[in-house]
N, C-alpha and C positions, 0 to 999 in steps of 0.2 A: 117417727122418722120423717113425716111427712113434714112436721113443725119445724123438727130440724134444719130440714132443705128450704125452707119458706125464710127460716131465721142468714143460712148463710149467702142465698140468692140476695135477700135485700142487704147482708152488708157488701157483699162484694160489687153491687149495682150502686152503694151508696159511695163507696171505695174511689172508684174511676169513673171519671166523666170527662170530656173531651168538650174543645170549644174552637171551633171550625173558622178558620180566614178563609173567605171569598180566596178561588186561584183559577186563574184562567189563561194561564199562557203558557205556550208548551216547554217542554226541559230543554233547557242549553248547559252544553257543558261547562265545569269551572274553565274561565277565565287563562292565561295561560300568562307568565310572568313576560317582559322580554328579558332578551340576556343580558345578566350583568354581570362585570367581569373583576370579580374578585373569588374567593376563596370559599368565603362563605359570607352568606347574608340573610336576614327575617326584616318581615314586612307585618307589624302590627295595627290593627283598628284598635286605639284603646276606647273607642265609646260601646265596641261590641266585644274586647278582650279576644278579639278573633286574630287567627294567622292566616295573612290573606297569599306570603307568597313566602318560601323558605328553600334555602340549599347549604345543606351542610350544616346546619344550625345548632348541632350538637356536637358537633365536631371540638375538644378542646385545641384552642389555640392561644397564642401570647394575644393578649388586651391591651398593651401596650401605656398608655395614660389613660384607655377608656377605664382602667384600673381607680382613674381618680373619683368617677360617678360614685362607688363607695363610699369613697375619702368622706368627700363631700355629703354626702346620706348621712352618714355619722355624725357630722358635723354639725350638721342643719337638725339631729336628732337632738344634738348637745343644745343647741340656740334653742329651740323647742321646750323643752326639759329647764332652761332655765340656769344650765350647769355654763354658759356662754351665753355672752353679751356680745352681740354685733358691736359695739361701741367699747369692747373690752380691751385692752391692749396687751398684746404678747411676745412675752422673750422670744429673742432669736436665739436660738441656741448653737454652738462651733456646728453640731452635726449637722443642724441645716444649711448653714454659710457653707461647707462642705459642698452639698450638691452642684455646687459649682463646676467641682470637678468629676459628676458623673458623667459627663460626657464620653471620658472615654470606658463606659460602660455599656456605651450602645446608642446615643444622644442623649440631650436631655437636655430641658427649658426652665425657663428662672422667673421669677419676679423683682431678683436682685437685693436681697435681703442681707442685713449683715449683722453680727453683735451688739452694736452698738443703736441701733434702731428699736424700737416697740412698736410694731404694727398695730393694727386696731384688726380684731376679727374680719370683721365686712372690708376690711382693705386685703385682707389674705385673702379670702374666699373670691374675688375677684383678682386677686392674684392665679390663683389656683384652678380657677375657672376660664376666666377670660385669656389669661396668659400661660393657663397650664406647667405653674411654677413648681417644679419638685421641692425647691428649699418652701416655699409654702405649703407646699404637700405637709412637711416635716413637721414645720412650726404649729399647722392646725393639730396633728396628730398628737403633737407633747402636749398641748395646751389641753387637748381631749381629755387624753388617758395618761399622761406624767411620762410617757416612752412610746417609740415607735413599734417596738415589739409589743406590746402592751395593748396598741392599737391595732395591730396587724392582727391579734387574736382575735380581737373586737368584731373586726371582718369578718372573720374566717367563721365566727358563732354567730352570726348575723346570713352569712350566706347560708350557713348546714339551719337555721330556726326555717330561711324560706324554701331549703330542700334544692339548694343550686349545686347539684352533684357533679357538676363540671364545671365548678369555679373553685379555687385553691387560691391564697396570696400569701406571698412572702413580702411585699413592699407595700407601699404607698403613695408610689409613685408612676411604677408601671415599667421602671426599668429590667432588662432580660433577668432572669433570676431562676434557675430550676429549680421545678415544681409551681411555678406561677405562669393561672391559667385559666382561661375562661373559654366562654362559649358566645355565638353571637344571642343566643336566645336568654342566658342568664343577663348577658349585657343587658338585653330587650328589659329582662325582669327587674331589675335596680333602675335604668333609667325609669321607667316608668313608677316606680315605685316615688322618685322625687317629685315626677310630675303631679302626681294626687295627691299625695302625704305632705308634701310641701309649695303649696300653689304661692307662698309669700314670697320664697327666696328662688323659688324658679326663675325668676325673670331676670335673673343675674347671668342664666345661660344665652338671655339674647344682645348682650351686652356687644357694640362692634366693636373695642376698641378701651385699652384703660391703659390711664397714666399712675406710675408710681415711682417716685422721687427722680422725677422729672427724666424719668425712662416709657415712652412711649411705646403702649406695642398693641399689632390689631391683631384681634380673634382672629382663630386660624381657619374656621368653619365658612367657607366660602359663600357657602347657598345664604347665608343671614345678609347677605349682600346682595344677590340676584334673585333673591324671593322674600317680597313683604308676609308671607303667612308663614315661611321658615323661624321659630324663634327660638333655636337649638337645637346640637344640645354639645354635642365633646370630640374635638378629635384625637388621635391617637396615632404614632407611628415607630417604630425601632427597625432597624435591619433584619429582626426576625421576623418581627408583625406585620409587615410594611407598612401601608397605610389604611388608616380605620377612622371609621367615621360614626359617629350615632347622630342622627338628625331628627327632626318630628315638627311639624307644621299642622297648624290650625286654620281651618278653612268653613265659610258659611257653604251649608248644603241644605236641600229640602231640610233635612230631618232636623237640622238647627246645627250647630257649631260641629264641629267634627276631626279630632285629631290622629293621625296617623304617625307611626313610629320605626325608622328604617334603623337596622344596624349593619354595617357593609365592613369586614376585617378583608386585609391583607390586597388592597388595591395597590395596581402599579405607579399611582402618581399620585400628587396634589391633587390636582385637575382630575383625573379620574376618580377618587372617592368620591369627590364633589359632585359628577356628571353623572356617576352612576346611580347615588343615593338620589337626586335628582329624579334621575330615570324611573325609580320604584316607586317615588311620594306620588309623582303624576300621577305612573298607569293605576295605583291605589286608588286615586282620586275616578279616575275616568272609568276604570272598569269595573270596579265594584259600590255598590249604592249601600247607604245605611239607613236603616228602617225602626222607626221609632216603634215596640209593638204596643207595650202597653205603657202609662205613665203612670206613677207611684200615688198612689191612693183611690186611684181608678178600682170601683168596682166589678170583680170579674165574675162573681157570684154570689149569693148569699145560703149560707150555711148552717143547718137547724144546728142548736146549742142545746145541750143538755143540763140540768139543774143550775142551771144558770136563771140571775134576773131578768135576762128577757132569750128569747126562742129562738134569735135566729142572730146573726154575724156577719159582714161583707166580709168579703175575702182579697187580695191582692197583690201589688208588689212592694215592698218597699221601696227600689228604685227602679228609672226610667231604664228598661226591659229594651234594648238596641240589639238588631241582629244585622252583619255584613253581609249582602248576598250579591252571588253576579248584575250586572247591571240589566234592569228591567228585570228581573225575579221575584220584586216584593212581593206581589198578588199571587206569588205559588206559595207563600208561608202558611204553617196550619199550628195548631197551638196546642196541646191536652194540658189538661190540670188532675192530678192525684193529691188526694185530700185523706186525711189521717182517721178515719169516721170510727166511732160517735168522737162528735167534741163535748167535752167534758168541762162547766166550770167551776173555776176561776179560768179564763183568758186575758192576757195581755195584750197592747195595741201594741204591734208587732211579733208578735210568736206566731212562730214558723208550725204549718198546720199541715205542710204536702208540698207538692214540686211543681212548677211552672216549666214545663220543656216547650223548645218550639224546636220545627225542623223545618227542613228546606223542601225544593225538588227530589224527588223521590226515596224521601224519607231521612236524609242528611240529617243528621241531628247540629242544632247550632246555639243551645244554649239552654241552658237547666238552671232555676233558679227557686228559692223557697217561693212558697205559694205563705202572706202572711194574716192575720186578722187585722182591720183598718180600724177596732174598736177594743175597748175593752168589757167586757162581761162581769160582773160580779156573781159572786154565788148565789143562788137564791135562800128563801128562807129554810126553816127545816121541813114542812110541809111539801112546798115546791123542788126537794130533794128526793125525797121522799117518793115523789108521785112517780118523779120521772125514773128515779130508780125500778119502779114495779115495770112501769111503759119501757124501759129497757131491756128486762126479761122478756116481756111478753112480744119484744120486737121481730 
């Protein structure tokens, strides 16, 4: 008995260890939004995947065009993939010339497209971005997937793979349709999802302004205008959605580059989506700080290795480990690490070995991430198997 208890005290002490951040200054409470006056809104840090401000965020509501963020994801999947060439050119098909007359569907905006045209992909997507063209909506879709319903599925299996149970689409465009319908936090989730997955054709969202067959029209996103660090992202509006906006600005902080990501449905104006999403990118900026904790190859410990060519293994993150905390809260961060013990080789440089959590003031939890190997281990001989296998019983 006594061996027994010797044998489960040292694994469970080998199990959990903890690794303590210096904190020295007393708890403030979270931060408090000001008011913003739309319907519903989220306020994301993507360098910490934190929600720093939210109201109503699950709420389904009409998307309006911000229904095109998708469009566009697919798209940029297709360019990706190689199934599309930015430089491609594509039928116009009668149903997109058509959208002409969706307006009296609820509005609806154009790029001005017609049968007798062959657009080039990167001339639609710029349509359909910058100018928020439904018949480009269309034409990207058929070129995609050979039909709009075809596409519209496409979404719909693309929203349920990332678990967006308050997103639905019937269109591709964004026009009223029942049963089409998102939330401002699924919004959050697709846009963001273009931002990292596609850092090449992102910057099509900060475009002020594009000409096509000598039809001039400016982005409709105001802030890309009164803010150099605003560089996107889509607005959106119909009589049921009113007005919506998805915005995200890039800004140098202590911690290094730092983006934030607002999605604001159903504002009373122009001018007020604009001024509101505005209002949330700021107080993001000012009232909450982002804290670099650890950097990706950084050793956080070293870890005995079992029949393995050598004894022991650093431990760490794969990537740059960012937590958002109230302003002036860094120095309260505290960090535990839980490691999967014994390690056992063969090891890989990067396999996931235990969890890297940090929390906040008074215990917050603010972010859990694998804990990985920064090496790899090979097995040892059969001798050095052997040994450790006995030293393992006797442990």
């Amino acid at each position: 008995m006594k061996l027994f208890l010797h044998r489960a005290f040292a694994a469970f002490a080998a199990l959990v260890f903890s690794l303590a951040i210096t904190h020295t200054a007393a708890a403030q409470p979270r931060p408090q939004p000001p008011e913003i006056a739309a319907r519903q809104y989220i306020l994301v840090d993507l360098a910490s995947q934190q929600v720093l401000a939210e109201s109503g965020a699950d709420q389904r509501a009409e998307p309006a065009s911000l229904t095109k963020l998708m469009t566009a994801y697919l798209v940029f999947n297709a360019v990706r993939d190689k199934k599309l060439s930015l430089d491609q050119a594509l039928p116009v098909s009668t149903r997109a010339w058509n959208e002409r007359g969706s307006g009296k569907k609820g509005g609806a905006s154009l790029m001005f497209i017609d049968p007798k045209m062959k657009p080039h992909v990167d001339e639609l997507l710029h349509g359909l971005i910058v100018q928020s063209g439904n018949d480009a909506a269309v034409a990207l879709a058929e070129g995609v997937a050979g039909s709009v319903e075809a596409f519209v599925a496409a979404m719909n299996k693309q929203a349920e793979a990332w678990g967006l149970k308050n997103t639905q689409f019937r269109n591709v465009t964004g026009l009223t349709e029942p049963g089409h319908y998102s939330s401002a936090r699924d919004v959050a989730f697709v846009a963001a999802k273009i931002i990292t997955e596609h850092p090449t054709l992102f910057p099509v969202y900060r475009v002020k302004s594009y000409t096509f067959n000598g039809i001039k029209q400016d982005n409709r996103n105001r802030l890309l205008a009164r803010d150099p660090t605003v560089d996107g992202m889509k607005t959106g509006r119909t009589d049921a959605a009113g007005w919506c906006l998805v915005a995200t600005a890039q800004r140098d902080t202590p911690a290094g580059k730092r983006r934030l990501l607002t999605v604001l449905l159903g504002a009373a104006s122009d001018e007020a989506r604009a001024a509101e999403s505005h209002k949330l990118l700021n107080w993001g900026y000012t009232a909450w700080d982002a804290v670099r904790v650890f950097e990706p190859g950084q050793a956080l410990a070293t870890a005995r290795v079992w029949k393995g060519g050598a004894n022991e293994v650093r431990v760490g993150v794969a990537a740059p480990l960012v937590v958002s905390v109230p302003k002036g809260e860094g120095a309260r961060l505290q960090s535990s690490m839980t490691r999967t013990d014994p390690l056992l080789a063969p090891l890989t440089a990067g396999q996931a070995v235990g969890t890297v959590d940090v929390t906040g003031a008074g215990g917050a939890a603010l972010a859990s991430v694998p804990l990985v190997t920064l090496a790899a281990v090979p097995p040892a001989g059969w001798f050095g198997r052997s040994w450790d296998a006995m030293r393992l019983w006797w442990r």
